[in-house]
C-alpha positions in Angstrom: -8.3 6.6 -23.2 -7.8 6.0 -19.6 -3.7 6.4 -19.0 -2.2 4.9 -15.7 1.2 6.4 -15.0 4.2 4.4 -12.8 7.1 5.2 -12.4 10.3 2.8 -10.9 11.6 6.1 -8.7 9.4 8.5 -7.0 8.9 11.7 -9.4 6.9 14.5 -10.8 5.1 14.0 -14.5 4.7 16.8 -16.6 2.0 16.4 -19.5 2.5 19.1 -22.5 4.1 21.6 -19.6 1.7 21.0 -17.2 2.8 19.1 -14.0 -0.3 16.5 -13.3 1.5 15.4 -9.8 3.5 13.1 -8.0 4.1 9.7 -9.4 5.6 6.3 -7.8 4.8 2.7 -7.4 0.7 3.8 -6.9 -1.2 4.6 -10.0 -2.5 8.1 -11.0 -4.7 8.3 -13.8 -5.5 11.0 -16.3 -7.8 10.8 -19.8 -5.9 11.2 -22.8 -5.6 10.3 -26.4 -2.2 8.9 -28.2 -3.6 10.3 -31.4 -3.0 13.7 -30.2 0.6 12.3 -29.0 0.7 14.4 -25.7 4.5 15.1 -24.3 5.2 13.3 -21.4 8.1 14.1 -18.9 9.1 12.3 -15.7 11.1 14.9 -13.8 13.4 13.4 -10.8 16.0 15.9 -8.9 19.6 14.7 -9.8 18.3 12.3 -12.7 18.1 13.6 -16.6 14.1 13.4 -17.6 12.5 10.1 -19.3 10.5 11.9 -21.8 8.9 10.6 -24.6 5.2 11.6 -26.5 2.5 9.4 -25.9 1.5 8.3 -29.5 0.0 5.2 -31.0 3.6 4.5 -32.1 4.4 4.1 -28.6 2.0 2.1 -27.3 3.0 -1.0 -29.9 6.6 -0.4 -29.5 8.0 1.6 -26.0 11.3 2.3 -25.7 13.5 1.0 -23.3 12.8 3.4 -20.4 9.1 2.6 -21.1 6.7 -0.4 -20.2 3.1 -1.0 -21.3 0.3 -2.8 -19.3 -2.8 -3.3 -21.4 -5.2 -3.4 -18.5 -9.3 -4.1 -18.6 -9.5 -0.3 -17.0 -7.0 1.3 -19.6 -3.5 1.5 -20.4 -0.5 1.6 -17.9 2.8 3.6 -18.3 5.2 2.1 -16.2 8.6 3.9 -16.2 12.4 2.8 -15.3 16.0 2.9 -16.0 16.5 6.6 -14.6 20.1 7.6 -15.8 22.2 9.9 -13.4 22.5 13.7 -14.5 25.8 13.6 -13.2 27.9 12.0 -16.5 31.6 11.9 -14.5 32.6 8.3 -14.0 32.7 7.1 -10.4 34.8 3.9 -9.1 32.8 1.8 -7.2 35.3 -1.5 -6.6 37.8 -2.6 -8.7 39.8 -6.0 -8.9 42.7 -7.8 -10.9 41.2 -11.4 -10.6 42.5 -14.4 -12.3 44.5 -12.3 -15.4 41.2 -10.1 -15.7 40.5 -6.7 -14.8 37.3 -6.1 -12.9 35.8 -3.0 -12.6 32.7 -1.7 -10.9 31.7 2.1 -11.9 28.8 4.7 -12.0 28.6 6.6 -15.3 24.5 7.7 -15.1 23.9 3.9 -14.8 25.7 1.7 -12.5 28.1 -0.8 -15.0 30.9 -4.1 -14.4 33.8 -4.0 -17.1 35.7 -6.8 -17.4 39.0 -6.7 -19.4 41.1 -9.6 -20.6 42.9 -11.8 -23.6 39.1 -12.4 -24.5 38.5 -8.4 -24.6 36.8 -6.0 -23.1 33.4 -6.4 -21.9 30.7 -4.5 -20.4 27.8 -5.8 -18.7 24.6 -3.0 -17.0 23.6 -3.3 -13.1 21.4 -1.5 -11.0 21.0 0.5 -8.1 22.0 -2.0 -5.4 25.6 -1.7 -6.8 26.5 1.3 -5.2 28.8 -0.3 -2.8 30.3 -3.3 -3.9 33.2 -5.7 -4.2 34.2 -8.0 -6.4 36.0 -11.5 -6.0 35.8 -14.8 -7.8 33.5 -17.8 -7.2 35.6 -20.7 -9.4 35.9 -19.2 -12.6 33.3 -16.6 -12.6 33.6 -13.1 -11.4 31.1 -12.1 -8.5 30.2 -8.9 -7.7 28.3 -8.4 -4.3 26.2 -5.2 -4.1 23.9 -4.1 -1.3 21.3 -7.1 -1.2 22.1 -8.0 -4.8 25.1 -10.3 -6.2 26.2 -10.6 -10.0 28.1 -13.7 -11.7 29.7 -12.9 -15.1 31.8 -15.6 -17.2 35.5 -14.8 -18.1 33.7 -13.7 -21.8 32.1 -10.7 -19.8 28.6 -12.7 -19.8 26.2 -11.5 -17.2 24.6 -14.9 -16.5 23.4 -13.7 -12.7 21.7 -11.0 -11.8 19.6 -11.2 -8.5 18.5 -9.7 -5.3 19.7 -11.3 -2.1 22.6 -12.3 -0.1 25.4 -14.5 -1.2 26.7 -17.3 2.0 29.1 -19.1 0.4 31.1 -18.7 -2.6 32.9 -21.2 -4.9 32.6 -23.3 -7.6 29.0 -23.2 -6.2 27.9 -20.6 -4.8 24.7 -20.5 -2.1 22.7 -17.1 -1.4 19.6 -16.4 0.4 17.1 -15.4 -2.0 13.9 -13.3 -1.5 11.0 -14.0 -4.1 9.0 -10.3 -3.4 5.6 -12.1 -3.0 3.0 -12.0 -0.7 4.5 -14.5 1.8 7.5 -13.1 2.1 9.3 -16.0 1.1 12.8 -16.3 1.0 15.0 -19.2 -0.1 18.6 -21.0 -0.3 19.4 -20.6 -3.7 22.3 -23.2 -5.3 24.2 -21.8 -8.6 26.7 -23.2 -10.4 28.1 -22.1 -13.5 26.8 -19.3 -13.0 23.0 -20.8 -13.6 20.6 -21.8 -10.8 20.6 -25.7 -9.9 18.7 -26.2 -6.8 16.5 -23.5 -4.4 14.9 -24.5 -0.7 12.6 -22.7 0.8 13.4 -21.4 3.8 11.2 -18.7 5.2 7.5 -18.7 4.1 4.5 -17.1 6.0 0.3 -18.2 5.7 -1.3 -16.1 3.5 -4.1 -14.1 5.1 -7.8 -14.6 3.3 -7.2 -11.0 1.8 -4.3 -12.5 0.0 -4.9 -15.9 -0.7 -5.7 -16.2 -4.0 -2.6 -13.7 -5.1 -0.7 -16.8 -2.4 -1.7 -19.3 -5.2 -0.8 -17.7 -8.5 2.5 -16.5 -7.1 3.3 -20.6 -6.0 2.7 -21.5 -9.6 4.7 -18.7 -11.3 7.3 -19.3 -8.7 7.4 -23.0 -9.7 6.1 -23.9 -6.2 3.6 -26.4 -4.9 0.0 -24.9 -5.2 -1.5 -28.3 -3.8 -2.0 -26.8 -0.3 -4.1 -23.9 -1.3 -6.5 -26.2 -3.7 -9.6 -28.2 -2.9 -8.9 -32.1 -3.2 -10.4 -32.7 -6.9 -8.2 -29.6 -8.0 -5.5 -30.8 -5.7 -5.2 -33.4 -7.9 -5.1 -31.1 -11.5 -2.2 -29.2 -9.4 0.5 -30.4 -12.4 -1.3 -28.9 -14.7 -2.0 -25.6 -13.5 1.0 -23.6 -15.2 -0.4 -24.8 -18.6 -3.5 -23.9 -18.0 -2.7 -20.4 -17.2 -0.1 -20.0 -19.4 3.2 -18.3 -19.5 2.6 -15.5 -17.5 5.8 -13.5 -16.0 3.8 -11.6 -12.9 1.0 -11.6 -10.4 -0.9 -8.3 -9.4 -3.2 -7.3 -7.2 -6.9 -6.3 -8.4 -9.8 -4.7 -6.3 -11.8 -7.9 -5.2 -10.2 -10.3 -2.9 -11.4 -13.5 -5.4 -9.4 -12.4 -8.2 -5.4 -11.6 -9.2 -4.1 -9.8 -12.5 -1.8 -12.2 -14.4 0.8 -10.5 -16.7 1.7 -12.0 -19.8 4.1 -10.4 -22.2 3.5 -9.8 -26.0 5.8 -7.7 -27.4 9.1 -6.4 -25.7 8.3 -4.0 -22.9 4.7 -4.6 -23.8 2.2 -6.5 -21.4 -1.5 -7.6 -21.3 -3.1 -8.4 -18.0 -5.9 -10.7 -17.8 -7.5 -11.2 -14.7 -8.4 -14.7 -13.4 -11.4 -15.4 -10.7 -11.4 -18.0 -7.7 -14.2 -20.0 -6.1 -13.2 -20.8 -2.0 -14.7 -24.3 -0.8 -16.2 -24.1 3.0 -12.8 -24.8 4.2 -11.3 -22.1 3.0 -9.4 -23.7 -0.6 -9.3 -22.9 -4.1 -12.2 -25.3 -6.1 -12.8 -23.3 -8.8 -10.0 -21.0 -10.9 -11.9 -19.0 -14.4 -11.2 -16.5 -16.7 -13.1 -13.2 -15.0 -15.6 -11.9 -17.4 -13.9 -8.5 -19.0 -13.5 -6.4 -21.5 -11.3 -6.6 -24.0 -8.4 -3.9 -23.1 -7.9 -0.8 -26.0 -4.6 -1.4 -27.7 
């Protein structure tokens, strides 16, 4: 079987004590078969190893360092959640707020603790916590990281966790967004009670032809308008696009300009991508979106 390895963090994979190379956000490949349940390790300086074997076992149900891409060209191993080797706790920001205790630490993983009458309550991070500082917005507890902001309810419940930067904070509280596509679109994101009530877009560029139709599956999962990119008698279908595709979670890339991956998940930390097909009018819009003629990915 034909194994794609990922990896969150640039790193060095070792398959049964044999290092196979450098690993990152590109694919490497290498032919292997989980029934032989070959010994992977992902091997980063000043992080303990992800290491897990390879097995059939695995493939149905990864473990939480460990996502699966069922892919027409074989199986990807995409791997995150590197833990510090360092295990000493570090203070990152701390905080008495409103009769609580807030506390923003590094212990191999980057972690808020809130204590109070209700208890104490811990809730994970990430990486864009290692400066922070922590204030409230009404009643919830915000943490501001590097690009990144949290909001957690008096009961320690992380009910935001998102990339971008926070301009006003309150009872509502605003913060420019960035949604990672192709456009580099960014937006004013409204959030109140800790849940998102209102985005406007407010940066957005035109997608080259090399990216167009990954321009249009990233408007729909995005819960944009795809109408600009369609031909007028699929203009007029634009509603029902997200049901037609389905509930897919991501967009990716493929090697023809005409086609885009879509992700949909079936199992926790378990994907299948299945790649969809566009037909361009003269004018340069989407008339025609189809299923793209695959095989059926190995399990």
């Amino acid at each position: 079987m034909r194994i794609f390895f990922l990896s969150e963090k640039p790193c060095v994979l070792r398959v049964n004590g044999l290092w196979l190379g450098r690993v990152d956000g590109f694919e490497r490949s290498a032919e292997l078969d989980p029934k032989d349940a070959p010994f992977c390790e992902f091997c980063l300086p000043g992080f303990l190893p992800v290491r897990f074997a390879l097995g059939e076992n695995l493939l149905l149900d990864p473990p939480p360092q460990v996502r699966i891409y069922l892919t027409r060209r074989g199986t990807a191993v995409y791997v995150t959640g590197f833990v510090r080797e360092d295990p000493m706790r570090r203070e990152i920001a701390s905080a008495s707020l409103g009769g609580t205790a807030v506390s923003v630490f590094l212990e191999g993983r980057f972690y808020v603790t809130l204590s109070n009458e209700t208890g104490t309550h811990t809730a994970e991070l990430n990486d864009a916590f290692e400066r922070a500082s922590v204030s409230m917005a009404g009643e919830l507890y915000l943490i501001e990281g590097e690009n990144a902001f949290a909001l957690l309810g008096r009961d320690g419940t992380l009910l935001t966790l998102s990339d971008g930067t926070v301009s006003e904070i309150g009872p509502r509280v605003l913060a420019e967004v960035p949604f990672h596509d192709c456009l580099g679109t960014t937006a004013v994101c409204e959030y109140e009670g800790g849940k998102l009530t209102g985005c406007r877009i407010r940066t957005r560029s035109h997608p080259a032809p090399a990216t167009y139709a990954l321009a249009l599956f990233e408007s729909v999962l995005l819960g944009a308008n795809p109408a600009p990119y369609l031909a007028p008698a699929l203009a007029e279908k634009a509603g029902a696009l997200r049901e037609y595709l389905g509930p897919f979670c991501d967009v990716v890339l493929t090697d023809r300009t005409d086609e885009v991956g879509l992700v949909y998940p079936l199992s926790p930390r378990r994907y299948e991508v299945r790649c969809f097909s566009v037909t361009l009018s003269e004018d340069g819009k989407v008339q025609n979106i189809a299923p793209s003629v695959q095989k059926k990915p190995e399990a």
